[in-house]
Each structure stands twice: as structure tokens, then as C-alpha cells.
N, C-alpha and C positions, 0 to 999 in steps of 0.2 A: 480479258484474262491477264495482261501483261499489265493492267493496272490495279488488279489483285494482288499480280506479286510483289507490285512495289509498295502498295499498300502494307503485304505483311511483311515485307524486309522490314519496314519503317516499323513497326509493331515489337518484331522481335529484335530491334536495336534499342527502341525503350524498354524493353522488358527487361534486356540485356546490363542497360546501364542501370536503373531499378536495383535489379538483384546484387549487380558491384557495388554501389550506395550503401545498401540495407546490409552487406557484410563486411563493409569497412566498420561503420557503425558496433557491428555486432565486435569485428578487432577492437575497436577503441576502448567498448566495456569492456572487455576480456582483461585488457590489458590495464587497468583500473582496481578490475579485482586481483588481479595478478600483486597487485600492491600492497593490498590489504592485507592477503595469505604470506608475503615475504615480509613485509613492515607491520605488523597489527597495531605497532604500538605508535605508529606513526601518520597511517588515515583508517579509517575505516566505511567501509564498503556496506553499501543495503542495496540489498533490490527490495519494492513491495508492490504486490500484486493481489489482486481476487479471484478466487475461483470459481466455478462454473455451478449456480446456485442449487440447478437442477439435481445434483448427483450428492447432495446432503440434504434432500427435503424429508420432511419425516412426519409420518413413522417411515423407516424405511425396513422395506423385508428382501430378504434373499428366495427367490425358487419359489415363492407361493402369492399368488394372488386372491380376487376376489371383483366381480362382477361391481360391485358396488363402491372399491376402491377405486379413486381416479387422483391423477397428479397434481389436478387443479384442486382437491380438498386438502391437499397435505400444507405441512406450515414448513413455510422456505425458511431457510439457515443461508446462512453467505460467512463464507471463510476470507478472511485477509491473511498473506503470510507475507510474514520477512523473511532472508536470508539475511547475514551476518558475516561476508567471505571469512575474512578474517579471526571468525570466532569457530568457526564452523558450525554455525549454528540456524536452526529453522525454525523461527516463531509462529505461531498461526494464533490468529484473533477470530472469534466467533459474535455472530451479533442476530438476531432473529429477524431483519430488515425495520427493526423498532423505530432505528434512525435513517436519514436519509444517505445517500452514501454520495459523500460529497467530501469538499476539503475537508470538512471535523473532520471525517472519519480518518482522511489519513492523517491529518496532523495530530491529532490523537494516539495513532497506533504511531506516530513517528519518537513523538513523548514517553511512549510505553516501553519502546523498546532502547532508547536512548538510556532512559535508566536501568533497564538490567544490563545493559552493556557496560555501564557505569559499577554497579554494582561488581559485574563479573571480574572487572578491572582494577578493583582497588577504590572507588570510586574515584577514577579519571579517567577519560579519554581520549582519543586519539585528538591532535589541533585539526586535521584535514577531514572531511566527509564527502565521501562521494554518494550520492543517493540516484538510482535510478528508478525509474515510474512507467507505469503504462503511459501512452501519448495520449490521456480521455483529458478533455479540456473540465470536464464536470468533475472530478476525483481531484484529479494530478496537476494538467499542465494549466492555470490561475492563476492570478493574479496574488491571491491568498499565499500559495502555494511557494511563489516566489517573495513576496514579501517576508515569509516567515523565513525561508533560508536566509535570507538578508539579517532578519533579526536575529537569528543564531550567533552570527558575527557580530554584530553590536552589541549583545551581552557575554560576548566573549568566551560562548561555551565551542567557540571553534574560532581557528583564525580563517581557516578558509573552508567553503561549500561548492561543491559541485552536484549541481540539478543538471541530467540527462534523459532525455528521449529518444526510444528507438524509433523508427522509420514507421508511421501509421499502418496498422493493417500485419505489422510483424511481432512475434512474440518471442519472452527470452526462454531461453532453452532449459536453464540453470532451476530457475522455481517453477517454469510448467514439469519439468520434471518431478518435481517435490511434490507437486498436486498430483499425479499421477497413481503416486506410492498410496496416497488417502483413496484415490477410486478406485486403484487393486485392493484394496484391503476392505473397502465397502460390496464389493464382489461377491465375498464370502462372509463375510459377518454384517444380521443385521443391526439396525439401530431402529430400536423400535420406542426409544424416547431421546430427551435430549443427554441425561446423563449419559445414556448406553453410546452415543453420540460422540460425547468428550471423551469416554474412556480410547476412540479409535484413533481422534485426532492426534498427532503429538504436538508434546509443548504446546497446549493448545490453551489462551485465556478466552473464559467467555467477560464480552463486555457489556458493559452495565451501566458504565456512565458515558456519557461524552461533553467536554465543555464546547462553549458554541466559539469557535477562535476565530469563525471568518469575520462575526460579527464584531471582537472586540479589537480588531485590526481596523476593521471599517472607517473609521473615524479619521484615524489616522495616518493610511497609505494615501499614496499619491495614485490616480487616474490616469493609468496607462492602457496603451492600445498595444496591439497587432503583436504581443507576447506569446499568443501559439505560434508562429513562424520559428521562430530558432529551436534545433535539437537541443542545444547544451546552452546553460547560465555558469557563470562563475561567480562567486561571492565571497572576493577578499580585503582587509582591513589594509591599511595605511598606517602602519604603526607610525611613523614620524606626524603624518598629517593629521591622525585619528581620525580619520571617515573612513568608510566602507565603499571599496567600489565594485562596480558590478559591469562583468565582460560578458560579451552574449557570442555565440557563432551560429550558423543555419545548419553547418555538419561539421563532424569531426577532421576534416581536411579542410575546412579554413581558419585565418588567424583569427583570436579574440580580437574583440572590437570593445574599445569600452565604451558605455554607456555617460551620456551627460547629466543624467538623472539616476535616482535609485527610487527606492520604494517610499523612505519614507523625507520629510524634509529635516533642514535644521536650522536652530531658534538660533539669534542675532549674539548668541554666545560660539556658534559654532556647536552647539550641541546636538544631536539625533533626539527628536521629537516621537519619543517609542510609545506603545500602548502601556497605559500602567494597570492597577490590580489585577483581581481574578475575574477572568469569563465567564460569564454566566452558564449554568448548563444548560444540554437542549434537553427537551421534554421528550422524552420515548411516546411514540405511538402505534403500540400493534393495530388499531383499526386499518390501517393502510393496505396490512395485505392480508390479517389474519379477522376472522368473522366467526365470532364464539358463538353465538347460535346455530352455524353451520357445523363447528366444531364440534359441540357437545351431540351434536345425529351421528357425526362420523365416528365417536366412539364406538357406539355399535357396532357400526361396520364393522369396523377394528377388527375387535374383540375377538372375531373367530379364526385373524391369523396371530394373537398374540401366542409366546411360545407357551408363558407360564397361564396353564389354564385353570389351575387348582389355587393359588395365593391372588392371580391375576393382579401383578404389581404393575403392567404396563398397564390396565384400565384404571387402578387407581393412580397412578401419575397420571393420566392424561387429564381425570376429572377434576384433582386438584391443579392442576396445570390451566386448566380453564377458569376454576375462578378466580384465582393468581390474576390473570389477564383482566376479567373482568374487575375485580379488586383495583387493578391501575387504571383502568378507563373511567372506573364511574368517582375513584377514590380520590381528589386531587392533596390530602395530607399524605395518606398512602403511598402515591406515587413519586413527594418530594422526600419522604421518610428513605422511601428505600433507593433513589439515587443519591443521595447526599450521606448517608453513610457510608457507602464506599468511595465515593467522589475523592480525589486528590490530584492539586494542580501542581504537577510536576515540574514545569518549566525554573521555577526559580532554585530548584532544589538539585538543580543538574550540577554538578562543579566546573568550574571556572578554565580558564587557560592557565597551566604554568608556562614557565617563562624559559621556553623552549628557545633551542636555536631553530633559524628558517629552514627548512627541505627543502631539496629540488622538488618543486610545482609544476615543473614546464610536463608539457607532453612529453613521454616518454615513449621511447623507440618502439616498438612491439612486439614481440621474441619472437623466432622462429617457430617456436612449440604452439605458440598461438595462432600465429598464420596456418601454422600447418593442420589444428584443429576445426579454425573454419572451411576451409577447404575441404575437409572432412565432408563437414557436416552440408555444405554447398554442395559437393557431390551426391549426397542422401539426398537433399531437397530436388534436384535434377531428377535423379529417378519416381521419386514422388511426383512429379509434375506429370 
């Protein structure tokens, strides 16, 4: 017995320190975005995340079901959103799991929303970026992932990047909230196609294309290890020296450390050795998760919860909607037709740095209002527990 309890003291002193970690962390963003919302013009703040695929599979109905409808025939959606602190703004990206959900997908939707920021702005942006990511070593924390912040800096569409991770296993409060607002609203209204879909989402784009960027990096970065250990990267330029250097930390409560290496090398001029033209795009493939043979039975099914029974506009979306699909599986001119008309490679078309004076970059203190927010919300998790 007495070595039970020593066992769970021991339990609940790592839990204890755990939970202290995980909301300093959560202080450090806070205070981050806090920057954004008082300076916009001076960094700007993203969080990006995806939401929980289940609760946008479709058709989706409100209060009625059917024997024959089951969840594993529906066709998944997956939602990515940004926040924007700064802008006050909430993007969300739509994609039918066509592509894989890997680096493209976020460095993609990072491109996407860098220019309507850009746009919203004047076309310019802030020199500073903070981006925050879920901790998935497959999405976010990569090799890729870091390399492209790196290249940000090198083409000068920022002097400085900050890439952070919260603590495995914890999520932010700020965009699961945002997702939340989308599953209240799916509650009561259904979607019982994709349009009906969009019309719920907000600021929602559906995507269609994506260039393949891991690959056209590939070549070119350098082979590094053990890059998921640290929460935060830093990535800033050496105006006197022109390189880009790169600080790492494990948490928010140690110093930067700079790195002897970067991502990418450079040639016997002193110059950065960057990826040139455009990346190829990747090839959409609904066979992965959607099975139009299976699909066109299920219409059936459907049909006798769709609302409109007299025009029956949801059976004929779906029908066309299926050979649409089929169209891009069996079509391979079809299917480069219709990515490559909307296709646009944004990166070069970002605008550049002007020729700002430097900001305070250092960590900055973390207000009282913020301390006092987690604590909040560390009180709420307590009782939840």
C-alpha cells in the first residue's frame, strides 16, 4: 500500500508539471497573438489546423435517418482553417480527401492565405510571422515544413518566421473554438450535397489544386535529423552578413540556440542554393476513399431522405457528381484540364520586404490579462479532469 502511494505522488508530480509546461506554452502563443491584434502591421499571427472529418461527411441529414444509410458510405470532406489574430479573420479550406494530407496541403493553404492577407493589406505584409501548427510530424512538424519557413526569409517575403508547437496531445483553444461554431450549425441544418455544404462553411474555399512543394524542395534541402524535438524554430536574416539563420528551443522557457546548419546550402559565391521554377502539381485521386460503384447504390438509398422530393435536385447532384468523379479517374486529359485551369503558383507573386526599421523580436513579457486567461482556463481543465 505505502508503495502505491508513492507510486501515485510520483504520477501526480508529472502530471502536475505536464500541465505547468503545456500552459506556459499555451502563455507564449497567447502572447504572440497578442502582437498581432496591437501591431498588425508589424507581424502577423496564423494558427492552422483541421477539423474532425467525421462531422462534415456527406450527405449529411438532420433528425432523420434510414436502415440503409451507414457512415462508412458517405463521402468524407476535411476542413483546414486559418485564424488570422491580427485580421480577425477565419479562413477555412475544403478538400474531399483527393489529396493526401501532408506538407502540400499545408504549405498550400499557407500560400493561400498569405495572399489574401496580402491583398487585404495593400498588397504588403507584415516583416514578422508567427505560424502556429498542430505537433503531426506528417502535416506540420517536417522537414519540408521548416525548410519552407526558412525560404520565406530568403526571398524576402519576411525578415523573420516563427514556427511553433504546442505540447503533443494538447489543442488550441482559439480555432477548436472556430470548429465548434461549424458543428453547431451542422446540428441544425442539413447538407445534403457539397454545395449545400459551402453555403454553411464560412469564408470557406474549396480546393482544387495543390502543387507538390515537398517534392520541389527535395533536391535541394539539406538532410537533417531529430527536427521534431524542439517546440519553436526561429528564422531570421543577417542583413549585414545576407544568410538566414536559424534558432531552435525545446520550450518556450529556454534560450534560442542557433543552429550551425540551415536548410538549405550555399554556392562558393556565398549565395543560398534555393529551389527554382514551378512545382509540379499532385494528381487528385478520389479512388482512396471514395468508390463510385458503391456510390451510385447509395443514391438510392438517399433519395428517400432527400428534402426536395418533387425537382429532386439532391439526386441529381449526386448522379452528376458521380460521373464528374468517374470523368477524373478514367479521364487522364480531363483531369489535367481541370486542375490546371485554376492552378496558380503564388509564391513569387507574394510582395517583397520594404525597408522597415527592426522591431523588438525578443520575447516579450506576457501581460497580466493573459496569465490571467490561462489560469482560467487551467481552472476549467481541472474540473473537467
Amino acid at each position: 500500500m505505502e508503495h502505491d502511494h508513492v507510486k501515485r505522488a510520483k504520477l501526480m508530480k508529472l502530471r502536475a508539471e505536464h500541465n505547468d509546461g503545456q500552459m506556459a506554452e499555451r502563455k507564449y502563443y497567447y502572447s504572440k497573438r497578442k502582437q498581432a491584434v496591437d501591431s498588425s502591421s508589424e507581424y502577423l499571427s496564423l494558427i492552422v489546423d483541421g477539423m474532425d472529418q467525421a462531422k462534415t461527411a456527406l450527405p449529411h441529414f438532420v433528425g432523420r435517418t434510414a436502415k440503409a444509410v451507414t457512415s462508412a458510405d458517405k463521402v468524407s470532406s476535411h476542413i483546414t482553417g486559418v485564424i488570422a489574430h491580427g485580421q480577425n479573420r477565419f479562413k477555412t479550406f475544403l478538400d474531399l480527401c483527393q489529396y493526401p494530407h501532408d506538407s502540400n496541403l499545408t504549405l498550400n493553404i499557407l500560400l493561400f492565405v498569405l495572399k489574401e492577407i496580402s491583398r487585404m493589406m495593400d498588397n504588403k505584409l507584415p516583416p514578422i510571422l508567427y505560424l502556429q501548427a498542430d505537433n503531426c510530424w506528417r502535416e506540420n512538424k517536417n522537414k519540408y515544413i521548416i525548410s519552407f519557413c526558412e525560404l520565406l526569409v530568403h526571398l524576402q517575403i519576411f525578415r523573420e518566421v516563427h514556427l511553433s508547437f504546442l505540447v503533443v496531445g494538447h489543442t488550441h483553444k482559439d480555432i477548436d473554438a472556430a470548429f465548434s461554431k461549424i458543428s453547431e450549425k451542422l446540428r441544425t441544418k442539413d447538407a445534403e450535397t457539397l454545395p449545400t455544404l459551402l453555403k454553411i462553411i464560412p469564408d470557406v474555399s474549396e480546393i482544387k489544386f495543390l502543387y507538390n512543394i515537398r517534392d520541389w524542395l527535395i533536391p535541394v534541402i539539406n538532410n537533417f535529423k531529430q527536427h521534431t524535438d524542439p517546440l519553436h524554430y526561429r528564422f531570421k536574416r543577417d542583413t549585414q552578413a545576407d544568410v538566414v539563420n536559424i534558432y531552435q528551443k525545446k520550450t518556450q522557457d529556454k534560450p534560442w540556440v542557433k543552429l550551425t546548419f540551415g536548410a538549405f546550402s550555399y554556392d562558393n559565391k556565398g549565395k543560398p542554393i534555393l529551389p527554382k521554377g514551378v512545382p509540379q502539381l499532385v494528381q487528385p485521386s478520389f479512388e482512396r476513399k471514395i468508390n463510385t460503384k458503391r456510390l451510385n447504390s447509395c443514391i438510392s438509398s438517399w433519395n428517400c431522405l432527400f428534402r426536395d422530393q418533387i425537382q429532386q435536385t439532391s439526386k441529381i447532384w449526386w448522379t452528376n457528381f458521380v460521373k464528374y468523379l468517374e470523368k477524373m479517374e478514367t479521364s487522364a486529359l480531363f483531369r489535367s484540364k481541370e486542375i490546371s485551369e485554376t492552378a496558380n503558383w503564388i509564391l513569387p507573386k507574394l510582395p517583397k520586404l520594404n525597408r522597415y526599421e527592426e522591431p523588438n523580436t525578443s520575447d516579450q513579457q506576457i501581460p497580466n490579462e493573459l496569465i490571467q486567461m490561462v489560469q482560467d482556463e487551467r481552472r476549467q481543465n481541472e474540473v473537467l479532469s
